[in-house]
N, C-alpha and C positions, 0 to 999 in steps of 0.2 A: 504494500500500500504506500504509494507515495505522499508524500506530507502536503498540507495544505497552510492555504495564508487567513488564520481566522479570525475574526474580530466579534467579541463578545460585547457587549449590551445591556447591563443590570439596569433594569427598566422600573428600578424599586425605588421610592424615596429613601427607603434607610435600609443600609446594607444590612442589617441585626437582624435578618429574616432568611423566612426558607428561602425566599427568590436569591438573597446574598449566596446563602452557603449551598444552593446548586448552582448558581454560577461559579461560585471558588471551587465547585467538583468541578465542574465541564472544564473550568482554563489547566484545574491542575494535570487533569488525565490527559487532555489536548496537548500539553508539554511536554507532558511525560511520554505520549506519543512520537513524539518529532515533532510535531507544528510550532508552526510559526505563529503567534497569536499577539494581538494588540487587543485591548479592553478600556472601556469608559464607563462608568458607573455617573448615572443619572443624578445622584444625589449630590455630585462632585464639579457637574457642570453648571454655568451660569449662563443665563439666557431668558428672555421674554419669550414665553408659551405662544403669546398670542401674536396671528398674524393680523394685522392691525386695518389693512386694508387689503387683503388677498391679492390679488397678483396686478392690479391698478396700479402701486409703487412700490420702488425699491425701499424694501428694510433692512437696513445694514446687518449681516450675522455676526456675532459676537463670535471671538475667537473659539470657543467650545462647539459652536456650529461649523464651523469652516474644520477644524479636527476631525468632529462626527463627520461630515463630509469627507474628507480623506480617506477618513480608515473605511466608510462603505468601500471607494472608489479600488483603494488595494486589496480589500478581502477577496477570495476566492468563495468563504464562505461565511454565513453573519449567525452569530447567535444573540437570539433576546430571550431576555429571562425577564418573568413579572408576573404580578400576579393579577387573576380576574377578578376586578369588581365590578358589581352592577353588570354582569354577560360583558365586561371593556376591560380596556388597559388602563390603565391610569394615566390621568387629567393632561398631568407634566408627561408621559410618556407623549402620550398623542398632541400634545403641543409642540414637543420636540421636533415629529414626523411634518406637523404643520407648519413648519418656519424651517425645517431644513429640505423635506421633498417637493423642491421647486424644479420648474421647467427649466432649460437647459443643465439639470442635475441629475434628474430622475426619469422625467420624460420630457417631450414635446408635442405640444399640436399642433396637428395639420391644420392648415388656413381657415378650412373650413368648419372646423372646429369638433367635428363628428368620431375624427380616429386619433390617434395619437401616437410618438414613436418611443418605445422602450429602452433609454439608456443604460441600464443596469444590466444587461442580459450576461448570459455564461457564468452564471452565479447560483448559489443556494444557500438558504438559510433554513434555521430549526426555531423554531417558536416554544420554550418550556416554559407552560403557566400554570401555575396551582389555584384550585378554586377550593373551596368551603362547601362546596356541594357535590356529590358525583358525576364524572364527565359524564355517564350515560344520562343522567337528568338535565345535564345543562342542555344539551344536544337534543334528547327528545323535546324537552321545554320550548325552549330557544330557538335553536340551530346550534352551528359550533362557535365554540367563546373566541373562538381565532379569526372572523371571517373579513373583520375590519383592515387588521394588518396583512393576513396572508391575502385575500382575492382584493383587497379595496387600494392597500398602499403596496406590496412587496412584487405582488405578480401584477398589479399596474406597471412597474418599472422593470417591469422582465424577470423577477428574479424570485425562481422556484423555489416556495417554502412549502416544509410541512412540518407538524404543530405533534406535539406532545405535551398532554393533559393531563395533570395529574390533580388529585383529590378523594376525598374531602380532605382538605389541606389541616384543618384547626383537629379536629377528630383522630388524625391520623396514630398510630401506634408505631413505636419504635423502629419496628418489623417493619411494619408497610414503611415509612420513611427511610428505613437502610433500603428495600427493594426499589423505592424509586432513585436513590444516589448509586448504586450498580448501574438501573438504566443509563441514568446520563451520563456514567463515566464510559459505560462501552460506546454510544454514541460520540463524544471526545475523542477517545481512540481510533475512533473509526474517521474521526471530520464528519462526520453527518448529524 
């Protein structure tokens, strides 16, 4: 298996959680693998959430934005970790996505306004979110708790994800909690 270039994405406001310490699984085992890995945690970066007038003017990105930008640009492969609230990501994550996945970054559109062109392609990412509830509930309830970022922001910009759910996060047992840090460490090892 040849190594990859990965950049991790703690999508958590405070690292003192699960989302924290399955991200410190996935970059340790990733390392430990061979990979190459660059990481930024959400809670560390500074930025205005809100895009203030959508895509009418330019809003200066604060250097933590033009970084996240970067490390997309050089991953091969992206990992976000976070956890679901309310079926979403959280507020500051999706503000994030909102003030950095701009056109000439992510995509572009055609003149007419109908299709659009995928910047990011030749990529993958893995989506690991823990919910409070059972994936199979959130999913029959709902749909799936991923569909914003995977089908709305990640595979808009070309860039094939798929999502690993884990739950009920607050409930969980020791046991089940060690079975889900094996999952994300063989996924690490592997870059997927």
């Amino acid at each position: 298996m040849r190594s990859k270039r990965i950049f991790i994405l703690l999508g958590h406001t405070d690292p003192a959680t699960l989302s924290g310490a399955l991200a410190d699984c996935y970059e340790e085992h990733a390392k430990g693998a061979g990979h190459e890995v660059r990481r930024m945690n959400l809670c560390d970066m500074h930025f205005d959430p809100v895009l203030h007038e959508g895509y009418k003017a330019i809003q200066q990105l604060e250097p933590d934005l033009v970084d996240f930008q970067e490390n997309v640009r050089w991953a091969e492969h992206i990992v976000i970790v976070y956890p679901t609230w309310w079926h979403e990501m959280p507020a500051m994550l999706k503000g994030l996505f909102d003030r950095a996945w701009l056109p000439h970054f992510a995509f572009n559109f055609a003149d007419h306004g109908l299709t659009w062109k995928k910047l990011l392609t030749r990529r993958t990412a893995r989506i690991i979110t823990s919910a409070n509830t059972p994936p199979w509930m959130l999913r029959f309830m709902y749909g799936p708790a991923t569909t914003t970022l995977d089908l709305c922001i990640l595979r808009f910009a070309g860039i094939r994800a798929r999502a690993t759910v884990l739950g009920p996060s607050e409930r969980a047992s020791l046991q089940k909690k060690a079975k889900w840090f094996r999952r994300v460490a063989r996924l690490a090892e592997r870059g997927r």
